[in-house]
N, C-alpha and C positions, 0 to 999 in steps of 0.2 A: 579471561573471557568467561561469560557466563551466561548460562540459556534465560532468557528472561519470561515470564507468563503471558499471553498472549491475552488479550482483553476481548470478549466474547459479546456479541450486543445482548440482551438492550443495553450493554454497559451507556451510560450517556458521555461518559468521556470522548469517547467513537465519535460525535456529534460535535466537537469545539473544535475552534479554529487553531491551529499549533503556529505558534512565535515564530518570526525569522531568527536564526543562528546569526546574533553581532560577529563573534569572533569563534576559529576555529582551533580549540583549546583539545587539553588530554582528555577532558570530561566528552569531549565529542567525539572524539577516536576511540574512547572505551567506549561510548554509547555507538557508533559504528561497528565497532568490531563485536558486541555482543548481540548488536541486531542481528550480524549476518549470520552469528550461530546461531541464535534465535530459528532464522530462516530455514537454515539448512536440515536444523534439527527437526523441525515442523512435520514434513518438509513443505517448504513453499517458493516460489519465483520471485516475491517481493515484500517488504515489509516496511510497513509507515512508523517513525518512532509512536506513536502517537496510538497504535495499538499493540503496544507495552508500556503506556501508561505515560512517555512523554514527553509534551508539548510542544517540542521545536520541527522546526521544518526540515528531517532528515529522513530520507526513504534509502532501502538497498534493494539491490535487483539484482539478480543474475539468472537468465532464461536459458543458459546451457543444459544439454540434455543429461538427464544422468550418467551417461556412459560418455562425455564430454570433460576433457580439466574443467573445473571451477573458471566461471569468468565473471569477478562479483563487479559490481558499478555501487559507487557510496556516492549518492547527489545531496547536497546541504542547498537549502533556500532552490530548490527547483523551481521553476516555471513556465509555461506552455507560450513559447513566444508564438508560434503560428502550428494553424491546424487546417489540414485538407478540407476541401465544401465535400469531398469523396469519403463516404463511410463503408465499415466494415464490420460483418459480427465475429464474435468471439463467445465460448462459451467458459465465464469466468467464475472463479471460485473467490475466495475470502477466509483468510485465518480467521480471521474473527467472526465468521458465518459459516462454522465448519459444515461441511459436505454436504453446500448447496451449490451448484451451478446452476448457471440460466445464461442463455446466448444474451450479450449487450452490444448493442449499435455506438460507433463511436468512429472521429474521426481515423480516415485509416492512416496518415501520415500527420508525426507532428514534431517540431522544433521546440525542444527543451534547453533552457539555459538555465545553468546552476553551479557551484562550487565545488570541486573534489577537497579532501580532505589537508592538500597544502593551501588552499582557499585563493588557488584558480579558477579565475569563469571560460567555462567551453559552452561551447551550445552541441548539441546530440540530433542530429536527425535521424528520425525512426520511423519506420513502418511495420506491420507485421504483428507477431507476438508483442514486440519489445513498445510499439507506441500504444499498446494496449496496454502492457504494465504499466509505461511509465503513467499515462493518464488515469487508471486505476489507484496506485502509489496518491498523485499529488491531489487526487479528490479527496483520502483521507484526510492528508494535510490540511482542507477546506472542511472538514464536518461531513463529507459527501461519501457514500457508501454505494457500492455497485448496484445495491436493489433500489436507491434512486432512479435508476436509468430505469427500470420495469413501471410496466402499468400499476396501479394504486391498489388493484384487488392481491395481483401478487406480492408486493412490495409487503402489503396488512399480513399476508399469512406466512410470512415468512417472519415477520416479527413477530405474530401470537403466536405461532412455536418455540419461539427464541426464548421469549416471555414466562412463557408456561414453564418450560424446562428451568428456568432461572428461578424460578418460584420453588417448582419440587425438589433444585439442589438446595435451597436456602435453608427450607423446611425438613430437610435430612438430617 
């Protein structure tokens, strides 16, 4: 296993759409297994392949508390089969937008179907923390980043921060 670099925006990677997983091989099980150190290491509740650089449709999650065993969830090719007309906010953070929160509105219950790692379809129903990660998670997967969900003024100044900072490490 191995901790992987975490993609910071404006990286524009963050913004492409990630492949469905055809088949679920060793190259996807290391690439699982080195997300969830990724994760842990962070630390974080969730992580998109996709913000380590890559491109297939695999998120992990595990929302146990830290004084809780590990309870990791590996989903391939996720998708939101149904979602609550009932919202809820959350105040959500971002690997890749380190140490910004901002409360995001989102459905508060929703139905996830996707493949675990012997490339079984479950479906997940969640509420709570967990349908708030997972819909976080699979917006990656889509180009979509939690400061979408904000107004346009915040969304701007959280990327010319982003921006700026990216400019004066380059220029280091």
């Amino acid at each position: 296993m191995a901790i992987l670099p975490i993609l910071i925006i404006p990286e524009p990677q963050l913004r492409q759409i990630s492949a469905p997983v055809p088949r679920i091989d060793k190259e996807i099980e290391k690439l699982a297994a080195d997300m969830l150190e990724t994760m842990y290491d962070a630390p974080g509740i969730g992580l998109a392949a996709i913000q380590v650089g890559v491109h297939k449709r695999v998120i992990t999650i595990d929302i146990a508390r830290e004084d809780a065993p590990k309870n990791p969830i590996v989903l391939i090719n996720p998708e939101v089969v149904s979602a609550s007309e009932e919202t809820s906010f959350y105040n959500e953070g971002c690997l890749s937008i380190p140490e910004y929160y901002e409360e995001v509105e989102r459905p508060a219950q929703v139905t996830v179907r996707y493949q675990d790692l012997k490339g079984a379809t479950h479906e997940i129903a969640a509420d709570g923390l967990l349908a708030t990660c997972l819909q976080h998670e699979i917006d990656h997967l889509n180009g979509v980043l939690f400061i979408d969900h904000l107004s346009r003024l915040k969304r701007e100044r959280v990327i010319k921060k982003f921006t700026k900072a990216a400019r004066r490490e380059a220029g280091a």
